[in-house]
C-alpha positions in Angstrom: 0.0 0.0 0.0 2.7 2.1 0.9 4.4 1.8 -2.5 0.6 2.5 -4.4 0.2 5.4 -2.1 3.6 7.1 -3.2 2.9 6.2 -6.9 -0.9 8.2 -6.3 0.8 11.1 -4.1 3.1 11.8 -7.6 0.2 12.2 -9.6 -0.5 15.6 -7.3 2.9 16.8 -5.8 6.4 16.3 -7.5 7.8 16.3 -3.7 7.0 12.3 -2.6 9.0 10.5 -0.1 8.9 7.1 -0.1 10.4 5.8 3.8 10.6 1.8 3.5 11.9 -1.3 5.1 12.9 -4.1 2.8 10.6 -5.5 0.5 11.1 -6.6 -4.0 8.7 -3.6 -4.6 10.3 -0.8 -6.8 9.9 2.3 -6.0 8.0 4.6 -8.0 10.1 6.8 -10.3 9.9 10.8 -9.0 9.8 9.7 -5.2 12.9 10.6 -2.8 13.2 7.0 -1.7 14.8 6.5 1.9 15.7 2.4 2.4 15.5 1.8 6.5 16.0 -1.7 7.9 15.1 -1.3 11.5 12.0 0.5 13.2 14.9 2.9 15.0 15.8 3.9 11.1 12.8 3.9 10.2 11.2 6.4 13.1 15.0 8.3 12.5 14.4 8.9 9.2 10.6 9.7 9.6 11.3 12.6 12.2 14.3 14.2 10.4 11.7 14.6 7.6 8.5 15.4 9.0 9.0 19.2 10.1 9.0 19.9 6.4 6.1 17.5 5.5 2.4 18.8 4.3 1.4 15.5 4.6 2.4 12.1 6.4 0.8 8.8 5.3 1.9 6.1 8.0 0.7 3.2 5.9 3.5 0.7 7.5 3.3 -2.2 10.4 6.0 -1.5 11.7 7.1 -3.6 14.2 5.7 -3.0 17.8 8.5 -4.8 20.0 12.7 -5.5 19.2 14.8 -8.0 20.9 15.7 -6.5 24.5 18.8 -7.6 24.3 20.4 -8.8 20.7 22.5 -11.6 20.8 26.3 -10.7 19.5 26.6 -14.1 18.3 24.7 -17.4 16.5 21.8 -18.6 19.8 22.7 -22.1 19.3 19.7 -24.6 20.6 21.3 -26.5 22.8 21.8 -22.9 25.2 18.7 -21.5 24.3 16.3 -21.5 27.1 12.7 -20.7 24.9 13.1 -17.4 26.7 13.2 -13.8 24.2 12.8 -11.0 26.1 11.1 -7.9 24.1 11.3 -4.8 24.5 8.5 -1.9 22.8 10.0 -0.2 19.6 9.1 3.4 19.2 5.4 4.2 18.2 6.6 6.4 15.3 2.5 7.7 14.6 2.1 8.6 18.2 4.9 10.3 18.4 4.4 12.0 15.0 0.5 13.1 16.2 2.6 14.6 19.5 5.1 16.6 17.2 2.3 17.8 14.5 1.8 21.3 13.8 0.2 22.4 10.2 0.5 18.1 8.8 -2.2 16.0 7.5 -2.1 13.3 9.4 -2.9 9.9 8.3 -2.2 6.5 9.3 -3.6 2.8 8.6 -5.5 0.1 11.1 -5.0 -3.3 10.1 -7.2 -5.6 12.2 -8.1 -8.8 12.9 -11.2 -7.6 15.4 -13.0 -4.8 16.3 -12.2 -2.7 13.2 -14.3 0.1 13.6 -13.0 0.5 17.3 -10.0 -0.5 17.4 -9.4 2.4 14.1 -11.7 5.2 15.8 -9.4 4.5 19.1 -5.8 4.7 17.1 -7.6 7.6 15.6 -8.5 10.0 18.5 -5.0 8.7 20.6 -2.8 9.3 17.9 -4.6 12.2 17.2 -4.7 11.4 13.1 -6.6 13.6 11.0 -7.9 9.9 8.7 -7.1 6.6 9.4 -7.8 4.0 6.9 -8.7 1.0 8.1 -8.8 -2.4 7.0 -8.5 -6.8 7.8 -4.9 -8.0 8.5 -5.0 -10.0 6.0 -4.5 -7.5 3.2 -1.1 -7.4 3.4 0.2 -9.7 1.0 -3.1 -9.5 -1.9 -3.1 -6.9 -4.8 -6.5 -5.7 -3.7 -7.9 -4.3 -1.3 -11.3 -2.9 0.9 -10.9 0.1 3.3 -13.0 2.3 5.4 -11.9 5.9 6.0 -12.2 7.3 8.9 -11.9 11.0 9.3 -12.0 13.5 12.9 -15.6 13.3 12.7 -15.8 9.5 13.2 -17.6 9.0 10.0 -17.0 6.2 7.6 -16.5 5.9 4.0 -16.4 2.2 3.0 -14.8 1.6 -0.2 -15.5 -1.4 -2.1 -12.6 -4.2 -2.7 -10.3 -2.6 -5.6 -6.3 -3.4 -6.9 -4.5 -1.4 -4.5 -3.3 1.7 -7.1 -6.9 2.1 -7.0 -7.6 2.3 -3.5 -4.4 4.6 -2.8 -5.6 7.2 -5.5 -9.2 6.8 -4.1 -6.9 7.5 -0.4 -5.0 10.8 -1.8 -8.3 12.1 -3.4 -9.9 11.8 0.5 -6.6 13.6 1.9 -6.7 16.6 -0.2 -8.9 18.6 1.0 -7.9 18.2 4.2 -4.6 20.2 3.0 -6.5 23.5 2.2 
């Protein structure tokens, strides 16, 4: 989605940037593209660029929790215990609706219950001007269905669609929210 959302973005602003963890997907031609492997990177190079952003579209899952503490060498089985601590990674959206001044806002709910909730919740905490919510399992098919949430709490359901589709249909919501 992130990729689709990028591609849409170009068809109204020259300035895109494309933050991204690894993944085959090629990036759309015209986007600054910024390659991050870890969510630190990935909320580092978020924040150095979000000051100057009209918009930020949070469409990623990043990882909520890290190793607590990463092994230096190969865990062989035979001295592994079952055990791996966690620790929480940085929740980049929070702390992008915390740092917000004149930016759109908008992130993405992926759910496997309680999608109305759960994205009205992320919503009003995060303090997201739309967040586009949709099943967890949409990650890895070429379509999609999402409802848009904006402020208000009202929904606009779009149907299934091939995720270019969607994104444009995404972009087209955010606009006027930039005026």
């Amino acid at each position: 989605m992130g990729y689709a959302l990028a591609q849409a973005a170009l068809a109204v602003s020259p300035h895109v940037t494309l933050v991204s963890g690894p993944t085959a997907l090629v990036p759309p031609p015209g986007a600054e593209f910024i390659s991050v492997t870890t969510a630190q990177e990935m909320a580092e190079a978020v924040f150095a660029r979000f000051e100057q952003c009209d918009v930020a579209i949070m469409a990623a899952a990043v990882c909520d929790f890290r190793p607590a503490e990463p092994a230096a060498l190969k865990i062989k089985k035979t001295g592994f215990d079952g055990t791996l601590r966690l620790a929480p990674t940085i929740d980049i959206l929070a702390e992008l609706g915390k740092r917000r001044k004149s930016q759109v806002l908008v992130g993405f709910a992926a759910e496997t219950d309680n999608l109305e909730a759960n994205a009205l919740d992320k919503l009003k905490r995060k303090r997201l001007d739309l967040i586009v919510a949709n099943e967890a399992g949409a990650f890895e098919a070429d379509t999609n269905a999402v409802t848009l949430f904006g402020r208000d709490g009202k929904a606009e359901r779009l149907q299934e669609m091939p995720k270019p589709e969607v994104a444009a249909a995404i972009i087209r919501r955010i606009l006027p929210l930039t005026s």
